[in-house]
C-alpha positions in Angstrom: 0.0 0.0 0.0 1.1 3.2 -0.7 1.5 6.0 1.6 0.1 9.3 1.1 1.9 12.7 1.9 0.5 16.1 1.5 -2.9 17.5 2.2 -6.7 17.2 0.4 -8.2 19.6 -1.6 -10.8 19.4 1.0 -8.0 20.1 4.2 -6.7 23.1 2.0 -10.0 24.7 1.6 -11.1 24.1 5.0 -7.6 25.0 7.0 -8.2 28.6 4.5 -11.9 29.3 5.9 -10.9 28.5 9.1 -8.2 30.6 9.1 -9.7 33.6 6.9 -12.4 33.9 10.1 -10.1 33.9 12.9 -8.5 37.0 10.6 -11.8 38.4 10.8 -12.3 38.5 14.0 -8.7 39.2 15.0 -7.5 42.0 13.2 -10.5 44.6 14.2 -9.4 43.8 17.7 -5.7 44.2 17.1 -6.5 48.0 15.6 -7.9 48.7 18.7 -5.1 48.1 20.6 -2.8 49.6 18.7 -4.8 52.4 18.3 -4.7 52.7 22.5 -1.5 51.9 23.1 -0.6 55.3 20.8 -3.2 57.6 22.7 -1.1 56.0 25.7 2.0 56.4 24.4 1.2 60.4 23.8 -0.6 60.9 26.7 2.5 59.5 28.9 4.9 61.5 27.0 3.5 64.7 28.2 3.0 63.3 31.9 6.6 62.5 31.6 7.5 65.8 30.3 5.5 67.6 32.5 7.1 65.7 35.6 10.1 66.6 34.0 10.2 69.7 34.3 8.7 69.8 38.0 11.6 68.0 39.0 13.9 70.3 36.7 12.1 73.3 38.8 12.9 72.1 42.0 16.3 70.9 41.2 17.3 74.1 39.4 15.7 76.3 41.6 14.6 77.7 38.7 11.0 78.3 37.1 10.6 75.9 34.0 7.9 76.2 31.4 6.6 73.9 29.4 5.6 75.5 26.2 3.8 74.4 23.1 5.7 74.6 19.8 2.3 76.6 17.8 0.6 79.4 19.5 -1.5 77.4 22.3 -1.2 74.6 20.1 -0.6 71.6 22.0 -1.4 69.1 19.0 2.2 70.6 17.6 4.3 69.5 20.1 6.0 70.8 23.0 8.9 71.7 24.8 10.5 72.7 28.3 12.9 75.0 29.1 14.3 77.9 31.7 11.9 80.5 32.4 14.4 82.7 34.6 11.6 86.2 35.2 8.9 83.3 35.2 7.1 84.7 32.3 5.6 81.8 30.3 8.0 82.1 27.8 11.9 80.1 27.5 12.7 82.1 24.9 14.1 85.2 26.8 18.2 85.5 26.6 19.8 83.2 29.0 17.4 80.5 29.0 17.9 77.2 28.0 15.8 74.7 26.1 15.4 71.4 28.2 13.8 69.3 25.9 11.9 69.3 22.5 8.6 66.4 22.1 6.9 65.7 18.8 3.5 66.3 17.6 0.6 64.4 18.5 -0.9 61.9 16.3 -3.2 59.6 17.5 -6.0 61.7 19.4 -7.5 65.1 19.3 -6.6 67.3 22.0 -7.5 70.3 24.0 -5.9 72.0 26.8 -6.4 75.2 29.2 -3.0 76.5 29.3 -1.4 78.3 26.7 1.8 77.8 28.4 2.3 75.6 32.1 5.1 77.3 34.2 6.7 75.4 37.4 7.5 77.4 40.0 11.0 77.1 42.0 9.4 75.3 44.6 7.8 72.7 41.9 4.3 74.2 42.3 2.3 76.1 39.6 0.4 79.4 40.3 -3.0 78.0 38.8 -4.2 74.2 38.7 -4.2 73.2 34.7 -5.9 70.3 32.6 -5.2 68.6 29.5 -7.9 66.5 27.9 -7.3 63.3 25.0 -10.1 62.5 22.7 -9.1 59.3 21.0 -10.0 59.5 17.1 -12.1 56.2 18.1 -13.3 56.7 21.7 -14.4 53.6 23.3 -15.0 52.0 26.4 -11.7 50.1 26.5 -10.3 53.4 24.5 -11.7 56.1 26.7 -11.3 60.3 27.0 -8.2 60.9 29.3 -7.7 63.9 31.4 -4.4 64.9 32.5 -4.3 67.4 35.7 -1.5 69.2 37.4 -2.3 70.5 40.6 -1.3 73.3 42.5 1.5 71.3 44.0 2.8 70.2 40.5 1.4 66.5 40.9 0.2 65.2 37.5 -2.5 62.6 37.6 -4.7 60.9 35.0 -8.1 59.9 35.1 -10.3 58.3 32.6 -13.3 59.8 31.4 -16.5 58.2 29.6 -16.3 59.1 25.9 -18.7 62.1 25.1 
């Protein structure tokens, strides 16, 4: 008798449809994570950057502002730097740009503060918010707020989609 090697017609077609609707049902769910793991990506690059430059303030001694790239603009990008008269503004002589971050991509954003300036103490002078609307808000991909408080501690909390 003669042994066979290789696969049916029949196997092939049916290892194809099985595999075709695990695909289906698969990659929709992988979008979704990759679409929240960017919002998270960009929403903990500005709690690190705002943490950042509290810790820049206190270890300076110095007031540090963090600054968006476009006129109140946050969607642009960002940066931190010296604010040595405590202005709002790094780009007086003598003060030095910390740290440059890149645009945001993945979520529409919208934020009180034209510019967020630490004070030498690592305080601010007014409590600020930032708020993430994912391009596809659901309930495992929700609104984020980002607050820094009087004291300088940033926090997050999530927020049902509106």
């Amino acid at each position: 008798m003669k042994t066979q090697a290789g696969f049916t017609a029949l196997e092939l077609i049916i290892t194809v449809a099985l595999a075709a609707v695990i695909l289906s049902v698969g990659v929709p769910s992988f979008r979704a994570v990759m679409g929240s793991n960017r919002n998270s990506n960009e929403i903990n690059n500005l709690m690190s950057a705002l943490s950042l430059a509290r810790s820049e303030a206190i270890s300076r001694g110095l007031c540090i502002a963090v600054v968006p790239l476009t006129d109140n603009d946050w969607t642009g990008g960002w940066m931190l730097g010296t604010d040595i008269n405590c202005n709002g503004s790094s780009a007086d002589a003598g003060e030095i740009t910390i740290r440059v971050y890149d645009e945001i991509r993945a979520s529409s954003f919208s934020a009180q503060p034209g510019t967020i300036v630490f004070q030498p103490h690592g305080g601010l002078a007014a409590a600020q918010s930032f708020t993430f609307d994912p391009h596809r808000c659901t309930v495992a991909n929700p609104q984020r707020i980002i607050t820094v408080g009087l004291s300088g501690l940033v926090t997050l909390q999530r927020a049902p989609c509106p």
